[in-house]
Biopython code that builds the backbone (N, CA, C, O; Angstrom):
import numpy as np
from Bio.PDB.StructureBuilder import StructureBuilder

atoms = [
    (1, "UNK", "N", (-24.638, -26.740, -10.187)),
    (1, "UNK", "CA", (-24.411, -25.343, -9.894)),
    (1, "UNK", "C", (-23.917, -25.161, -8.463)),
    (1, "UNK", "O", (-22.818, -24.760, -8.079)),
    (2, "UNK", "N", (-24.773, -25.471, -7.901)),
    (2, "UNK", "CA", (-23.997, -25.847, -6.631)),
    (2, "UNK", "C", (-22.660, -26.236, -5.784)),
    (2, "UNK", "O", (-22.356, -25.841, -4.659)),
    (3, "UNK", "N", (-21.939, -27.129, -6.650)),
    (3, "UNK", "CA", (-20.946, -27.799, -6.910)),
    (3, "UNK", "C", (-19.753, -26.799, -7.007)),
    (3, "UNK", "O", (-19.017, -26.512, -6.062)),
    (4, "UNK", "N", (-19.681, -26.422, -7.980)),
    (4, "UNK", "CA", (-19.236, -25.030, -8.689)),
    (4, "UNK", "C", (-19.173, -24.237, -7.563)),
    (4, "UNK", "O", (-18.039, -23.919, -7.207)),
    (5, "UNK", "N", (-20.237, -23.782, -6.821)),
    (5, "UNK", "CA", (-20.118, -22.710, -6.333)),
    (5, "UNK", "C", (-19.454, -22.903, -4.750)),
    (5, "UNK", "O", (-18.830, -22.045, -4.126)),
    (6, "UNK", "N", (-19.808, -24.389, -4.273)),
    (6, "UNK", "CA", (-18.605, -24.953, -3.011)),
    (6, "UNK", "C", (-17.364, -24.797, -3.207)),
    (6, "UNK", "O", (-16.586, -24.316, -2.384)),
    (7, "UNK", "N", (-17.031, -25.266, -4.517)),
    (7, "UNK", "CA", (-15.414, -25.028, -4.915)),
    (7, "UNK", "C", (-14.925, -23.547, -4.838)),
    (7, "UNK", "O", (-13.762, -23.414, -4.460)),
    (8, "UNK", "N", (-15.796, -22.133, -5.209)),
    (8, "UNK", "CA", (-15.027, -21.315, -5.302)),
    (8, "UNK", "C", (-14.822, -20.800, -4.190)),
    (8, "UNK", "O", (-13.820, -20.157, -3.876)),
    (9, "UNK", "N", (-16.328, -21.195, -3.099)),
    (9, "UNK", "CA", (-15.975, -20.545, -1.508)),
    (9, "UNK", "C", (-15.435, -21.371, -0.983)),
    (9, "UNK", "O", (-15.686, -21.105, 0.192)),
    (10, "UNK", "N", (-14.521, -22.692, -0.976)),
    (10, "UNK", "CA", (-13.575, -23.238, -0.511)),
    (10, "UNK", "C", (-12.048, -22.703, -0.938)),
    (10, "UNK", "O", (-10.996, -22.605, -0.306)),
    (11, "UNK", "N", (-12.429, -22.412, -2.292)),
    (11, "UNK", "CA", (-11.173, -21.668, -3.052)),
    (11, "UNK", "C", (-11.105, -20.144, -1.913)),
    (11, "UNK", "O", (-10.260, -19.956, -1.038)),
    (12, "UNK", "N", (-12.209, -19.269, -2.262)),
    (12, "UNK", "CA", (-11.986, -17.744, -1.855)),
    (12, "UNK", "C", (-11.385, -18.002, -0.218)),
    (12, "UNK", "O", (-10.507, -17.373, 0.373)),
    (13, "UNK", "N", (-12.204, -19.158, 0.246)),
    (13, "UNK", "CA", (-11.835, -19.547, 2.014)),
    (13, "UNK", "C", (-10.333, -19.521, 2.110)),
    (13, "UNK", "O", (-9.765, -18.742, 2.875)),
    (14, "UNK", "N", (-9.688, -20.365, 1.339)),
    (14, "UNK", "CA", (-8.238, -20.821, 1.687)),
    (14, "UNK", "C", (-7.086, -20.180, 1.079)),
    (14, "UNK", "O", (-5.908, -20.412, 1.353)),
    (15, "UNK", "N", (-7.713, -19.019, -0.116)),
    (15, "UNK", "CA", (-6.767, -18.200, -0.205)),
    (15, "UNK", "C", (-6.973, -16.572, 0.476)),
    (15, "UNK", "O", (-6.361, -15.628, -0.024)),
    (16, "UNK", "N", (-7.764, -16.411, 1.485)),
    (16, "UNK", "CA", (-7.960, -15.469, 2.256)),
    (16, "UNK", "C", (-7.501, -15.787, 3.744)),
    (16, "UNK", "O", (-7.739, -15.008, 4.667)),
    (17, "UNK", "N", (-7.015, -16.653, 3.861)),
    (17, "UNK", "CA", (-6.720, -17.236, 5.535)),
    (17, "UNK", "C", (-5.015, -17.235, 4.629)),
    (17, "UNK", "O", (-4.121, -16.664, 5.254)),
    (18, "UNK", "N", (-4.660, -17.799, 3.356)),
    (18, "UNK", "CA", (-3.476, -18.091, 3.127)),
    (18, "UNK", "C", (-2.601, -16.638, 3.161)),
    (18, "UNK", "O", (-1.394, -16.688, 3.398)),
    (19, "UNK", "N", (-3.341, -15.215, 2.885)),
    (19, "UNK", "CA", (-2.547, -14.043, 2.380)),
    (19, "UNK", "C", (-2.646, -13.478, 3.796)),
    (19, "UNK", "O", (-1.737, -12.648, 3.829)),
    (20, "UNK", "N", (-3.375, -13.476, 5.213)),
    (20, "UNK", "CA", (-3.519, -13.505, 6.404)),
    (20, "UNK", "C", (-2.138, -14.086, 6.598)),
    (20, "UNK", "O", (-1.133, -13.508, 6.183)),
    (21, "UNK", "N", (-2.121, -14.754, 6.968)),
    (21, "UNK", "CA", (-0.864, -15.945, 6.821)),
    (21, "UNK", "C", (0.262, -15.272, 7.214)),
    (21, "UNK", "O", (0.922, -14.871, 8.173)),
    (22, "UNK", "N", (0.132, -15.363, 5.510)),
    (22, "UNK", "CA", (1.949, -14.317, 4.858)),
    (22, "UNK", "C", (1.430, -13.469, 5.243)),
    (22, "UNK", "O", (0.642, -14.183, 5.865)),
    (23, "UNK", "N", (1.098, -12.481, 5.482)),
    (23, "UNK", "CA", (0.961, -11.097, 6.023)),
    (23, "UNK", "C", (1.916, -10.784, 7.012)),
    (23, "UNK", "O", (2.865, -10.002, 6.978)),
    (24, "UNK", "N", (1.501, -11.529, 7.896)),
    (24, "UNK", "CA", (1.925, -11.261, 9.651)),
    (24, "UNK", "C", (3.639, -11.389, 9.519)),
    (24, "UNK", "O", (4.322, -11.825, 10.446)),
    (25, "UNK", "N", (3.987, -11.112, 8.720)),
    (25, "UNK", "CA", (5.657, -11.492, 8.680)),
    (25, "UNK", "C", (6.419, -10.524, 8.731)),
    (25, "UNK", "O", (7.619, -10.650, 8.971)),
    (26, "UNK", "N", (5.750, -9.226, 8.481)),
    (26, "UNK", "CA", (6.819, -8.066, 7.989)),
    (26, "UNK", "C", (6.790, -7.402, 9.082)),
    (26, "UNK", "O", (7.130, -6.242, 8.849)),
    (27, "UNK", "N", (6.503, -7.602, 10.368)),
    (27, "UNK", "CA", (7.201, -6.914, 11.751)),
    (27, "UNK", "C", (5.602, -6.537, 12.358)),
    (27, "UNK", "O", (4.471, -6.869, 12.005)),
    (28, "UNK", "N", (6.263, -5.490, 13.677)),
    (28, "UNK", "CA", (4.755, -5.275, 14.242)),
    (28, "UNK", "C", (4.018, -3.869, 13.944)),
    (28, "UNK", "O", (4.028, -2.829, 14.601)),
    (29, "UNK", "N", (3.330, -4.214, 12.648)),
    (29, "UNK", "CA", (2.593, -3.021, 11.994)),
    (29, "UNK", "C", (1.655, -3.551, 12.484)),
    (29, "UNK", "O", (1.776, -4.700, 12.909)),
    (30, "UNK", "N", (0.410, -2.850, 12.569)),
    (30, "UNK", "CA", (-1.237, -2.427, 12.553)),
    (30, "UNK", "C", (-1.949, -2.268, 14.059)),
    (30, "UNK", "O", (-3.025, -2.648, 14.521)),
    (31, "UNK", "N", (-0.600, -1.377, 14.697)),
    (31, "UNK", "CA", (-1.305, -0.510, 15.836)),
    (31, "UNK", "C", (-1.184, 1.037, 15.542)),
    (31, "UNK", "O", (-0.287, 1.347, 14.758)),
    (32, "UNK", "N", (-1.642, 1.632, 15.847)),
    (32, "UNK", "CA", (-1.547, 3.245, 15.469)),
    (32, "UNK", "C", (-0.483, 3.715, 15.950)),
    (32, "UNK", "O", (-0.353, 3.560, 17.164)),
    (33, "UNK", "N", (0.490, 4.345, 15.299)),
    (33, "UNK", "CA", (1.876, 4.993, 15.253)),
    (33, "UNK", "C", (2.881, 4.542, 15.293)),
    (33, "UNK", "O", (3.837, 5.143, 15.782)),
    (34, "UNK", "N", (2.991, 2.866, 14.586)),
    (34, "UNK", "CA", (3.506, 2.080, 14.375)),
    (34, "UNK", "C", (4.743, 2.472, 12.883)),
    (34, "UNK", "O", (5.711, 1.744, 12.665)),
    (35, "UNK", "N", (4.486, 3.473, 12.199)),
    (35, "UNK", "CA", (4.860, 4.041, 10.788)),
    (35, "UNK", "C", (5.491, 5.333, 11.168)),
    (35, "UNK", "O", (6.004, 6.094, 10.347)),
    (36, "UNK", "N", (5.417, 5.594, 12.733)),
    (36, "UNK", "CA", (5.951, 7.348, 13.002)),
    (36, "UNK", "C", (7.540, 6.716, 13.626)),
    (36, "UNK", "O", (7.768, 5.541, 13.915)),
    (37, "UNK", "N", (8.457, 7.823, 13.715)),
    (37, "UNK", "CA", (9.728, 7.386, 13.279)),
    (37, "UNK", "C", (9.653, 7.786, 15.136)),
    (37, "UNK", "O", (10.534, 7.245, 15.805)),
    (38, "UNK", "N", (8.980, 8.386, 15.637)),
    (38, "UNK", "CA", (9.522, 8.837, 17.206)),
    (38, "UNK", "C", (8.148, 7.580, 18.235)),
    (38, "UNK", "O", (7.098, 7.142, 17.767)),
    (39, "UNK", "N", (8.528, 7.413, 19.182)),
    (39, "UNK", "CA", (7.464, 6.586, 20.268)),
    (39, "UNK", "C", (6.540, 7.641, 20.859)),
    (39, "UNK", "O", (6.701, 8.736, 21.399)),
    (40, "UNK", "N", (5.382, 6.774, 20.500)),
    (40, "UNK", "CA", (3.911, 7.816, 20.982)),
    (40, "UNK", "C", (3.045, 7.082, 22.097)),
    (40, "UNK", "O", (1.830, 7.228, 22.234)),
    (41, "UNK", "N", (4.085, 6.052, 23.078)),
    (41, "UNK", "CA", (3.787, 5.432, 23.681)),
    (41, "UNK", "C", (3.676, 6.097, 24.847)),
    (41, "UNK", "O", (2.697, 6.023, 25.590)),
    (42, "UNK", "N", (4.780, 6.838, 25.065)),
    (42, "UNK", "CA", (5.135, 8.032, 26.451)),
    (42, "UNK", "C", (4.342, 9.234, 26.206)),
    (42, "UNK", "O", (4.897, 10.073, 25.497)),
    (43, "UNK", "N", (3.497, 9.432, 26.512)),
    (43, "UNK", "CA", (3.045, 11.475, 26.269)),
    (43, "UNK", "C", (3.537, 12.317, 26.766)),
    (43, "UNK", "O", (3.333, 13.453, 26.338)),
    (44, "UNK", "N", (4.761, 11.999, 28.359)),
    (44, "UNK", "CA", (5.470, 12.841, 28.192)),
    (44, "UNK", "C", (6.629, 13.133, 27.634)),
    (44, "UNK", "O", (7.294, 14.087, 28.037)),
    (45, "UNK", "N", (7.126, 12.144, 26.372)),
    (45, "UNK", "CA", (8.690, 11.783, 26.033)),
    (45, "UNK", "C", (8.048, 12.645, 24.657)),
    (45, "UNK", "O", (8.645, 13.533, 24.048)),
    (46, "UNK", "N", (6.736, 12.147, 24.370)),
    (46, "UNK", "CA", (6.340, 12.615, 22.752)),
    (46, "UNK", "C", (5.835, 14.606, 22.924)),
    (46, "UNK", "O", (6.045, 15.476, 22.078)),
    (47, "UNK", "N", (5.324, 14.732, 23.961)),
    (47, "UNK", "CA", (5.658, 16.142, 24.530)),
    (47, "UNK", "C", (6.301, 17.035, 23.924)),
    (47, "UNK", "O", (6.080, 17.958, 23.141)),
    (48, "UNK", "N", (7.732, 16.240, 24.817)),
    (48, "UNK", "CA", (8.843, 17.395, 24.537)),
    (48, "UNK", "C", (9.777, 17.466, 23.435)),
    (48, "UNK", "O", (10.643, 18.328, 23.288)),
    (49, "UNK", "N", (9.418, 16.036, 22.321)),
    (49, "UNK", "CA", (9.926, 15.966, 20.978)),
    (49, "UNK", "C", (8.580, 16.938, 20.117)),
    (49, "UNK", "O", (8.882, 17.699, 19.198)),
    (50, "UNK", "N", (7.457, 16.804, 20.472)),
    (50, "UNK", "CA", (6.584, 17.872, 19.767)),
    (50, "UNK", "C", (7.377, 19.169, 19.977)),
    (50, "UNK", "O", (7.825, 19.545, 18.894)),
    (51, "UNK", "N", (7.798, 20.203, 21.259)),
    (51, "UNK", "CA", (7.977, 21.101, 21.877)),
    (51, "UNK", "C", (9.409, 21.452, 21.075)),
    (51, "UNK", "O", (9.561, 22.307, 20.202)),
    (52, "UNK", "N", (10.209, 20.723, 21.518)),
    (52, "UNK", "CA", (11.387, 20.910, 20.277)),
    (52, "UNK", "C", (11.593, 20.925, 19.332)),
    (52, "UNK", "O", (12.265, 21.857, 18.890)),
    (53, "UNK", "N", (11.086, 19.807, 18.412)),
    (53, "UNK", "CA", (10.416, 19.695, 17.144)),
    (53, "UNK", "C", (9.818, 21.565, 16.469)),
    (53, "UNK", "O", (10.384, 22.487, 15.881)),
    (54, "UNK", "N", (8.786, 21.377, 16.861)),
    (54, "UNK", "CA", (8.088, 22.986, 17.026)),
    (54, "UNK", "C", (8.744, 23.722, 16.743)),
    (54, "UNK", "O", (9.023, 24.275, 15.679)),
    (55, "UNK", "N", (9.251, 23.833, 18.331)),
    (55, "UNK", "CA", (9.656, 25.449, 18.774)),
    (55, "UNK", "C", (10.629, 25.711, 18.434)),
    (55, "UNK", "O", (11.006, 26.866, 18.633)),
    (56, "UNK", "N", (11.639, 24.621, 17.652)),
    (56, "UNK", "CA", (12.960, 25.104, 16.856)),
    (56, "UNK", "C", (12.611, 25.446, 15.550)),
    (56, "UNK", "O", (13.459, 26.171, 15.028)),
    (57, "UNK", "N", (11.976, 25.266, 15.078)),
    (57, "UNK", "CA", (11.365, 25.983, 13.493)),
    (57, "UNK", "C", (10.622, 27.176, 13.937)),
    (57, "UNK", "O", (10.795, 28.228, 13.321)),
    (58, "UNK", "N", (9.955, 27.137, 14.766)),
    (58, "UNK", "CA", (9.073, 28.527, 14.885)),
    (58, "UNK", "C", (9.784, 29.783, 15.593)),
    (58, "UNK", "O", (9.266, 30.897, 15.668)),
    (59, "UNK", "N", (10.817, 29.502, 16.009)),
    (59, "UNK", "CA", (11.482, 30.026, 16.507)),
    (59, "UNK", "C", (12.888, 30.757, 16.565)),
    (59, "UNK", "O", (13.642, 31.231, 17.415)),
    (60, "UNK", "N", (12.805, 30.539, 14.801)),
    (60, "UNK", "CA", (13.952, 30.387, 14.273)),
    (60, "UNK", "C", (13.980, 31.795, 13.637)),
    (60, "UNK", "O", (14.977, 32.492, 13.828)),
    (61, "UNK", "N", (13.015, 32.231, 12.937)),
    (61, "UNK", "CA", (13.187, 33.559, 12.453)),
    (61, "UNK", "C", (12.899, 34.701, 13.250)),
    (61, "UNK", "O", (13.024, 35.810, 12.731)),
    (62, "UNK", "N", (12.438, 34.567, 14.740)),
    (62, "UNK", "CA", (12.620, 35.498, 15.858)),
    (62, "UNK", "C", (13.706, 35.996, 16.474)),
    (62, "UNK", "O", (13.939, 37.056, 17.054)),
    (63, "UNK", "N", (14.531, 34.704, 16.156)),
    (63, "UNK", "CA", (16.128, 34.692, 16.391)),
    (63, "UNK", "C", (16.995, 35.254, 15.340)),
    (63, "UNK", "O", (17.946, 36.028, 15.446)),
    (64, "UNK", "N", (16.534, 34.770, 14.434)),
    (64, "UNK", "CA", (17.158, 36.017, 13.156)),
    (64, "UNK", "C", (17.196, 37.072, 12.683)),
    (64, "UNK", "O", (18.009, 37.495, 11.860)),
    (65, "UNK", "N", (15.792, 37.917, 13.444)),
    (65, "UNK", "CA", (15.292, 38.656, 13.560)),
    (65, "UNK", "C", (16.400, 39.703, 14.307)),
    (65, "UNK", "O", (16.996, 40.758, 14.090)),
    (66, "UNK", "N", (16.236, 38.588, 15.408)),
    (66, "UNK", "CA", (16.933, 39.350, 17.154)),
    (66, "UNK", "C", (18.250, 39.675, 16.625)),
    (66, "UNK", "O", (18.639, 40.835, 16.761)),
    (67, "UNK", "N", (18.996, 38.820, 16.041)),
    (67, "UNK", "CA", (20.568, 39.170, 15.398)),
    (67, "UNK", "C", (20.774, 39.957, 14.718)),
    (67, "UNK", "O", (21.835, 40.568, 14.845)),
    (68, "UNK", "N", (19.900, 40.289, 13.735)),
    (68, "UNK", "CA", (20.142, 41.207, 12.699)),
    (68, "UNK", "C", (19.670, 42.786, 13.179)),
    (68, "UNK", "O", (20.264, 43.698, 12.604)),
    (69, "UNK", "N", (18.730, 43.128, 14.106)),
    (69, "UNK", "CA", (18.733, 43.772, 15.176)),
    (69, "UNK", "C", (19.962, 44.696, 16.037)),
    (69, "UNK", "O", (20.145, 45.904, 16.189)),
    (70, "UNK", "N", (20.571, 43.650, 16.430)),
    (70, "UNK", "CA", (21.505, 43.783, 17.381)),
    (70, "UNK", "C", (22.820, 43.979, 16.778)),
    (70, "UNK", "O", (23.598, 44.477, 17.591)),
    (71, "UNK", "N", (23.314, 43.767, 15.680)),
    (71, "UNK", "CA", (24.345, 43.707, 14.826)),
    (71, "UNK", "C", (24.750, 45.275, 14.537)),
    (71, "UNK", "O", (25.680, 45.542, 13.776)),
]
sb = StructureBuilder()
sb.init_structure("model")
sb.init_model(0)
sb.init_chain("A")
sb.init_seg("    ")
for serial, (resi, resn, name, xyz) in enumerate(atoms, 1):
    if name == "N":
        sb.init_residue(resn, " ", resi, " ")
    sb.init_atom(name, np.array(xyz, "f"), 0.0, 1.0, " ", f" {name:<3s}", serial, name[0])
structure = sb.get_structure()
């Protein structure tokens, strides 16, 4: 019984270090914001892409507002 049971935690051992392994191949994922399309490395670069980002959608029907207004 024993026997048996060395083999499978030698088995589970060497195919858990093997998928570790292959893992590490597909670039540098598994730091946080590694999957976001802008750099969240700068807080003030990510700032003013929040700020623009934003404030051009929110800001958009105040302006449409203002035109149709003024027209």
């Amino acid at each position: 019984m024993s026997a048996i049971r060395t083999v499978l935690r030698n088995f589970t051992r060497s195919f858990k270090t093997t998928t570790v392994r292959k893992s590490e191949d597909h670039g540098p994922e598994g730091y946080p914001g590694a999957n976001l399309p802008i750099n969240i490395q700068n807080r003030y670069v990510l700032t003013a892409t929040f700020i623009l980002f934003f404030g051009s959608g929110l800001s958009l029907p105040f302006l449409v507002l203002r035109y149709h207004l003024l027209k």
